[in-house]
C-alpha positions as semicolon CSV with decimal commas, in nm:
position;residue;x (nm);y (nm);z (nm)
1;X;0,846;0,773;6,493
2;X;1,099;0,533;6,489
3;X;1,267;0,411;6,101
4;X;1,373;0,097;6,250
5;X;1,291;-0,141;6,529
6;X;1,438;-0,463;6,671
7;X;1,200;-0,590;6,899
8;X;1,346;-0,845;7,102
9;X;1,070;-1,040;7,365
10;X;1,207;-1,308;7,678
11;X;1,046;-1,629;7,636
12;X;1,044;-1,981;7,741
13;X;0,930;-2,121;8,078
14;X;0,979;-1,759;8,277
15;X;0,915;-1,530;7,993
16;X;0,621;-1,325;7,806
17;X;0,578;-1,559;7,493
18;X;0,221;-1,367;7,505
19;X;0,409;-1,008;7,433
20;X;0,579;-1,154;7,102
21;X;0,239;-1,307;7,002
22;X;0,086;-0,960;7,102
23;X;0,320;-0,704;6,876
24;X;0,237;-0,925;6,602
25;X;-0,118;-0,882;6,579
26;X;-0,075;-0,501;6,700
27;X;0,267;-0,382;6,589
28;X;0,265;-0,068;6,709
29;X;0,373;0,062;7,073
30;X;0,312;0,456;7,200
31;X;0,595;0,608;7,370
32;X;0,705;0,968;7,492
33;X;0,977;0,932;7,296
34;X;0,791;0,898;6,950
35;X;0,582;0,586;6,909
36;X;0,696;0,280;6,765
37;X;0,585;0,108;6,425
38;X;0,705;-0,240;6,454
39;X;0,809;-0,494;6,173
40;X;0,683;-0,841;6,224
41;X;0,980;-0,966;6,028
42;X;1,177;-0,794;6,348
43;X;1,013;-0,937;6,622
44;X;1,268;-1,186;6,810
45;X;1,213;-1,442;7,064
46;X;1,466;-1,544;7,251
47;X;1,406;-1,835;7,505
48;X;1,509;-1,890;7,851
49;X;1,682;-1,526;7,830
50;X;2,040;-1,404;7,929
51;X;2,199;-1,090;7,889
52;X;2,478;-1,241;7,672
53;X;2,179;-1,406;7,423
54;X;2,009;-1,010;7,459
55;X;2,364;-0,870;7,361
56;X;2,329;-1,078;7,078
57;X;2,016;-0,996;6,927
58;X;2,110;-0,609;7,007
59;X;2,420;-0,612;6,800
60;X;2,192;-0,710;6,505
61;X;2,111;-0,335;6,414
62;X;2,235;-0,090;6,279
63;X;2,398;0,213;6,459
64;X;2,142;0,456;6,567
65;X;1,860;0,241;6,563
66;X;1,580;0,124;6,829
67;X;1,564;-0,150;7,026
68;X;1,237;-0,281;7,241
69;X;1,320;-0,529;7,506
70;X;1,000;-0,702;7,665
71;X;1,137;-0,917;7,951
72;X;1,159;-0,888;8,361
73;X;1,295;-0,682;8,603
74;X;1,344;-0,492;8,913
75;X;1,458;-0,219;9,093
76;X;1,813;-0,305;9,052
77;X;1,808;-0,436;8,701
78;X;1,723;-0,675;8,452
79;X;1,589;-0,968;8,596
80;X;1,771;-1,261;8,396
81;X;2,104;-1,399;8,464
82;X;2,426;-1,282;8,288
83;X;2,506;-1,586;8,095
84;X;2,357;-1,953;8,064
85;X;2,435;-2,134;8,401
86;X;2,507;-1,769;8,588
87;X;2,359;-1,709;8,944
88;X;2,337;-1,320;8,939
89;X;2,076;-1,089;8,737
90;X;2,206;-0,844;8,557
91;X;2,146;-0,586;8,789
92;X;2,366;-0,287;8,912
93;X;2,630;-0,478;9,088
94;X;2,685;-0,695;8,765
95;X;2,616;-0,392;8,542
96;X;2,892;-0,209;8,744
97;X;3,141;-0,457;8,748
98;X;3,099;-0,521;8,349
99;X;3,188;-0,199;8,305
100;X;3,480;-0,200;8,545
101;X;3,623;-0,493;8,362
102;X;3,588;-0,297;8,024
103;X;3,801;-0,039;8,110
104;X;4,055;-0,215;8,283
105;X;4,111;-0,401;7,980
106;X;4,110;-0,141;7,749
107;X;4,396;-0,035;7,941
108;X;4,564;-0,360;7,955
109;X;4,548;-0,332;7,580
110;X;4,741;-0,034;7,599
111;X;4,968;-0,161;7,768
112;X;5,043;-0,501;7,616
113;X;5,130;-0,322;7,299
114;X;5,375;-0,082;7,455
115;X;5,741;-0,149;7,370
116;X;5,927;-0,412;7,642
117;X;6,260;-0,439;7,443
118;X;6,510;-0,254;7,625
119;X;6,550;-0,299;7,988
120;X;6,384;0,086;8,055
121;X;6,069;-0,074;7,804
122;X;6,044;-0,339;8,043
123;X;6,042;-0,158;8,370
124;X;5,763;0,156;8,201
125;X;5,567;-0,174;8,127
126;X;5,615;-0,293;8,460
127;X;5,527;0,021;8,587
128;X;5,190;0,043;8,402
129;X;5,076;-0,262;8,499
130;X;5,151;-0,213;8,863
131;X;4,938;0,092;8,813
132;X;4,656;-0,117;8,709
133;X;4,669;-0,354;8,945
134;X;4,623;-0,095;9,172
135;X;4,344;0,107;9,045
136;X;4,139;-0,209;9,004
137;X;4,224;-0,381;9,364
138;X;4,379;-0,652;9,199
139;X;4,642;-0,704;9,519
140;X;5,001;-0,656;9,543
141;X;5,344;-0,800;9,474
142;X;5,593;-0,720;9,732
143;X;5,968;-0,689;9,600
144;X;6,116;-0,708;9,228
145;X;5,865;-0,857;9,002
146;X;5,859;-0,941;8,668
147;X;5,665;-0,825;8,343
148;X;5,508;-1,222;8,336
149;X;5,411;-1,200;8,751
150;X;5,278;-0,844;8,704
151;X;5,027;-0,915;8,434
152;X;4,906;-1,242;8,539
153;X;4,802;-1,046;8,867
154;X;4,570;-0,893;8,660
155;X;4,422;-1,225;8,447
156;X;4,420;-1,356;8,839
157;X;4,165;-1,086;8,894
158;X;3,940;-1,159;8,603
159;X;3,921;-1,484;8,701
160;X;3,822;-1,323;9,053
161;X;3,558;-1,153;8,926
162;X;3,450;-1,387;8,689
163;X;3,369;-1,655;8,947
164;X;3,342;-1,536;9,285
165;X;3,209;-1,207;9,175
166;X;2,957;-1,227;8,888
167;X;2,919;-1,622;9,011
168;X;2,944;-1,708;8,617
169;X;2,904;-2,047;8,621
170;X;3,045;-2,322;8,330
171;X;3,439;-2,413;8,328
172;X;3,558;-2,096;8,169
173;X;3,396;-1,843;8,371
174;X;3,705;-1,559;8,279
175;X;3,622;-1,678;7,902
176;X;3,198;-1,606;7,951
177;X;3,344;-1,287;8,102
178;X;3,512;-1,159;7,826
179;X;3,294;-1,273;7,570
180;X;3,004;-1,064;7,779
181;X;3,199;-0,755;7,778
182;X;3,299;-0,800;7,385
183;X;2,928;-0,808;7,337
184;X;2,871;-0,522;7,577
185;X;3,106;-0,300;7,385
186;X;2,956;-0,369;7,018
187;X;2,619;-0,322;7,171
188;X;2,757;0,008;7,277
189;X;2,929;0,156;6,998
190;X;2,631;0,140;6,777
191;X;2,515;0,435;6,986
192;X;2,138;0,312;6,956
193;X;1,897;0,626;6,984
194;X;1,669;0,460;7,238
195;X;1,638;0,143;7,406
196;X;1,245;0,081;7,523
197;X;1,227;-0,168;7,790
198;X;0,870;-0,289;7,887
199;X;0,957;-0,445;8,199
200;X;0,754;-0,389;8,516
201;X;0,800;-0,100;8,732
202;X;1,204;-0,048;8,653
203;X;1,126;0,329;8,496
204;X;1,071;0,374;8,872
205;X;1,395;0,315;8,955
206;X;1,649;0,609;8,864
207;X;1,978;0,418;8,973
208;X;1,867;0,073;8,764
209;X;1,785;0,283;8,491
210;X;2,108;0,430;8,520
211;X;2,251;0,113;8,536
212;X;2,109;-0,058;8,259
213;X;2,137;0,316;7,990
214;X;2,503;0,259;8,080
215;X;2,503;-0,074;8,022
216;X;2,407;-0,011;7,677
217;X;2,539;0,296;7,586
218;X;2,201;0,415;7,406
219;X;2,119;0,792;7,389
220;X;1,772;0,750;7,574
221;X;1,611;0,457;7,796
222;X;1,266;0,414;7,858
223;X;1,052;0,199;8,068
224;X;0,754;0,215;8,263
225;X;0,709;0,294;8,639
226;X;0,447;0,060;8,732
227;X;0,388;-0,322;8,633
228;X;0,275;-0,456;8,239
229;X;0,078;-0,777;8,176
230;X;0,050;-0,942;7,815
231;X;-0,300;-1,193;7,782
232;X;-0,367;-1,392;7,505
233;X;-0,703;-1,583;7,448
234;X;-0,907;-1,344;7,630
235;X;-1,277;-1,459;7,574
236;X;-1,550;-1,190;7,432
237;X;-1,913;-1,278;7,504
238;X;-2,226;-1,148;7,537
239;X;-2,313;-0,963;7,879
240;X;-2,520;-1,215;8,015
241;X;-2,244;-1,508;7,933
242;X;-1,998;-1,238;8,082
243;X;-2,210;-1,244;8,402
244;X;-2,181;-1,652;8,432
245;X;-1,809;-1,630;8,367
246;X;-1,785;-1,376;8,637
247;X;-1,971;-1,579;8,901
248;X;-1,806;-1,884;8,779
249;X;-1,453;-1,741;8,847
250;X;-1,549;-1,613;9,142
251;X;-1,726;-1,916;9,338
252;X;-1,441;-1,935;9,578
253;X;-1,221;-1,734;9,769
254;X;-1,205;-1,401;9,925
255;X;-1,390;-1,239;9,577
256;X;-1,760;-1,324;9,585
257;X;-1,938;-1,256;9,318
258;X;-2,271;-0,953;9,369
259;X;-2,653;-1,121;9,399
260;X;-2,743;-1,440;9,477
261;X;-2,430;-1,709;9,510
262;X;-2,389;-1,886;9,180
263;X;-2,640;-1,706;9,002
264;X;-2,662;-1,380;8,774
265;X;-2,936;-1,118;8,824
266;X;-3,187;-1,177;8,584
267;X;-3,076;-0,819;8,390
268;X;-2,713;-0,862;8,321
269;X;-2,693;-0,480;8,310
270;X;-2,732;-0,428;8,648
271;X;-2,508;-0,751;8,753
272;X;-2,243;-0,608;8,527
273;X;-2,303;-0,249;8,715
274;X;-2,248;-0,414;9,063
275;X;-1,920;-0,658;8,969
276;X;-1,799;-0,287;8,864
277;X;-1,855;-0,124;9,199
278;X;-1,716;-0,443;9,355
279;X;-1,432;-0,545;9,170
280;X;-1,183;-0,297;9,101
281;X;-1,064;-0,479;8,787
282;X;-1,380;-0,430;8,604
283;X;-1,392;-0,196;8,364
284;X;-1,678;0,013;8,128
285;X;-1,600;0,126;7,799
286;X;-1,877;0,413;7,660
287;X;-1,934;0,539;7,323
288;X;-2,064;0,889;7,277
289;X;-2,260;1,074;7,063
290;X;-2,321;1,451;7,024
291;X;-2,594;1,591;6,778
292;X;-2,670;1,980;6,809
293;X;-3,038;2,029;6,916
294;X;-3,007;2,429;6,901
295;X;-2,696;2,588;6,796
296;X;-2,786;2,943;6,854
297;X;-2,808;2,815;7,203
298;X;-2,523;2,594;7,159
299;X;-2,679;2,340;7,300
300;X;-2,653;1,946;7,177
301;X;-2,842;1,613;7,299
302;X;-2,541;1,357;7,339
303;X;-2,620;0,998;7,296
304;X;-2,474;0,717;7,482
305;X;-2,468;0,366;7,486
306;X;-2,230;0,116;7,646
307;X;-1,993;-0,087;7,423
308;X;-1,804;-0,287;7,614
309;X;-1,720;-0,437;7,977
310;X;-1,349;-0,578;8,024
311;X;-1,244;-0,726;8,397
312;X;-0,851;-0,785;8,420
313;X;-0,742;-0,941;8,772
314;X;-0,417;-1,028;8,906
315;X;-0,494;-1,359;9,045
316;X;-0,099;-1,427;9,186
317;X;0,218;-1,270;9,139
318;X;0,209;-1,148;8,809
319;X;-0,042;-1,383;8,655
320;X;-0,360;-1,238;8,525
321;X;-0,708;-1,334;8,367
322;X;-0,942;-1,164;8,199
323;X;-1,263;-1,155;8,016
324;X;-1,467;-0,930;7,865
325;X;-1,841;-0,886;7,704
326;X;-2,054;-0,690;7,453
327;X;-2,372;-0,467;7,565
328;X;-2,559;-0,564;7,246
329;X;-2,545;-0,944;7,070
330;X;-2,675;-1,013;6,731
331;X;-2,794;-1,374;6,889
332;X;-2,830;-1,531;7,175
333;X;-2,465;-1,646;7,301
334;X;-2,294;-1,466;7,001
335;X;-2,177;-1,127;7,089
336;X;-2,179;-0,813;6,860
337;X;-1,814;-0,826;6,737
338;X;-1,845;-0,470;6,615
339;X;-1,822;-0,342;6,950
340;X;-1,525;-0,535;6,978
341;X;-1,361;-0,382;6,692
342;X;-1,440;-0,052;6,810
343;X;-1,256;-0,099;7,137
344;X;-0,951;-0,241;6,970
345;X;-0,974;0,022;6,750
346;X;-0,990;0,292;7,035
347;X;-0,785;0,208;7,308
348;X;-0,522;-0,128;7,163
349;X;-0,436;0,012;6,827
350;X;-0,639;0,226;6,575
351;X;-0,662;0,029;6,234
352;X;-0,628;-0,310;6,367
353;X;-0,703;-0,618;6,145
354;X;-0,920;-0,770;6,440
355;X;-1,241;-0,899;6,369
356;X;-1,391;-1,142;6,570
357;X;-1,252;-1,396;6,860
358;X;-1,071;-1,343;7,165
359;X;-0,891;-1,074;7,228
360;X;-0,503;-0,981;7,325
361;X;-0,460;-0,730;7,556
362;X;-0,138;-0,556;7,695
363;X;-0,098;-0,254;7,920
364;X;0,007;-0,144;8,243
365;X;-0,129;-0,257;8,598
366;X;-0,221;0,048;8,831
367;X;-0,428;-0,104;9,077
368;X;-0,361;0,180;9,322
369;X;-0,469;0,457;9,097
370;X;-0,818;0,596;8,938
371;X;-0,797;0,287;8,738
372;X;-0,681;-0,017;8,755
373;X;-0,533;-0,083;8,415
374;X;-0,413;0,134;8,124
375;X;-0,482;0,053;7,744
376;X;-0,218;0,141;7,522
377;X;-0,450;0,449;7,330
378;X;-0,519;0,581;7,655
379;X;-0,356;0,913;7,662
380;X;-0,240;0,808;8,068
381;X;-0,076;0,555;7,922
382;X;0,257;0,763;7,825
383;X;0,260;0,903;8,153
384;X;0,338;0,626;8,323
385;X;0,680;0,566;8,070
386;X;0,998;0,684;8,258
387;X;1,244;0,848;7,998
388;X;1,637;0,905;8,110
């Protein structure tokens, strides 16, 4: 278990504002690595999201600690830009690059502080800045040169890279450059013991997690192999209101709802039965009950009775509904919230101070796999994070 955790969440037009509103109503994320208890006080929003505000937020903790970063990415990457007004993601080619320009400079820090008093000063200088230029593909200087030419070959290059390279946008790009790598550093020498992206799919990418563990310096990465989804506002009702959501939802388009077009069965448990077997994003939750009958025999009657129903659907690009009902209601239209405490309780987080209402859900999409979404209680869950 983790002692301390900076949770830091992209939001704004683009990001998950539905993960920072999740974590704090369920502050508590599993992980292979030792699951997370998460301080509300520490959860951190940060709109419209660049790596240089990220850097920012990292550099907040203390050395050792844990830091959860709930944003976008991809294969190569983190899928935001480098600074405000950039036009590349921080990805491997920017990650790369970042890192190139923090050791060349560490070296040109070296060298700026070496001696250039005597004529033989001067020419060593020279000599190590040539060097440099040379390692790092700065260009050349044919002919004598001078201590002055020789270096500013080198701030020519930053400026290179800075605007034609990383495409860092704003009237200083060489100054958003080195304030990046500044931040890059400090994120880095606090040595974090684990950095826990939730990000789709990038834990099944080994070179952008390579990229990004690099990029801050942490002992371990995580991050899942497959895609996450955050909802908010997800309604609970009873199953026969779940049944005229469904067909409602489902009027048009290449999803058509089972039985009669716009109309529910007459028992919802059998329409709820057949949107399972037709829509892969439907889901039954069971509760079982074993009482021993004989135990000489070892034998036992087991008891079950359905709890709950839950349908999550991707309905574009990373955009998803859902909806869910309850077997039993204590009245008509008024489901029996008790079964929808014990599913938060058994599969979002045990202990929960949910009642009543709709829900928030987060897990992982697996829409190719035995099922098509993961809870974060369900022991599959972990098995799905990616840890380098």
């Amino acid at each position: 278990m983790a002692s301390s955790v900076r949770v830091i969440v992209h939001t704004g037009e683009h990001g998950l504002e539905e993960a920072a509103d999740y974590y704090a109503e369920f502050p508590w994320e599993p992980s292979p690595a030792g699951e997370l208890i998460l301080d509300k006080s520490q959860i951190v929003r940060v709109n419209d999201a660049t790596l240089d505000r990220v850097l920012d937020e990292m550099a907040q903790v203390t050395a050792g600690d844990v830091v959860m970063l709930v944003c976008h990415a991809y294969g190569e990457g983190l899928l935001m830009p480098l600074a405000k007004g950039g036009r590349l993601p921080a990805g491997q080619t920017a990650i790369a690059r970042l890192l190139d320009v923090s050791a060349a400079q560490r070296k040109a820090k070296v060298i700026r502080a070496m001696p250039g008093g005597s004529d033989k000063e001067k020419k060593a200088k020279i000599d190590a800045w040539v060097k440099l230029t040379e390692e790092i593909a700065a260009g050349s200087i044919f002919g004598q040169v001078t201590l002055k030419e020789v270096e500013g070959l080198f701030e020519q290059w930053l400026d290179e890279v800075a605007k034609n390279e990383l495409l860092l946008g704003g009237t200083a790009p060489r100054t958003t450059l080195n304030r990046l790598v500044e931040k890059m550093e400090k994120v880095q020498s606090l040595k974090l013991d684990r950095v826990e992206l939730r990000a789709c799919n990038i834990g099944d990418s080994p070179a952008g997690m390579k990229a990004v563990k690099r990029l801050f310096g942490c002992n371990k990465l995580l991050a899942p192999t497959v895609g996450t989804f955050y909802l908010k506002g997800v309604p609970v009702n009873t199953l026969q209101d779940f049944d005229q959501r469904y067909v409602k939802e489902h009027r048009s388009g290449t999803a058509q709802a089972p039985g009669p077009v716009g109309l529910s069965r007459t028992d919802p448990d059998d329409f709820v039965i057949d949107v399972v077997k037709k829509n892969p994003g439907t889901r039954l939750f069971w509760h079982f009950e074993s009482m021993p009958t004989d135990p000489k025999a070892h034998m036992s009657l087991v008891r079950m009775w359905h709890i709950f129903a839950v349908t999550i659907e991707e309905i574009r690009p990373y955009w998803f509904r859902a909806s869910a009902g309850t077997w039993k209601q204590t009245d008509k239209h008024r489901p029996d919230w008790s079964q929808a405490r014990d599913f938060v309780n058994n599969y979002m987080m045990a202990n929960s101070h949910y009642t009543s209402g709709p829900l928030r859900l987060a897990g992982f999409w697996t829409p190719d796999e035995s099922v098509p979404w993961l809870l974060p209680m369900e022991p599959e869950y972990l098995q799905h994070i990616k840890q380098l």
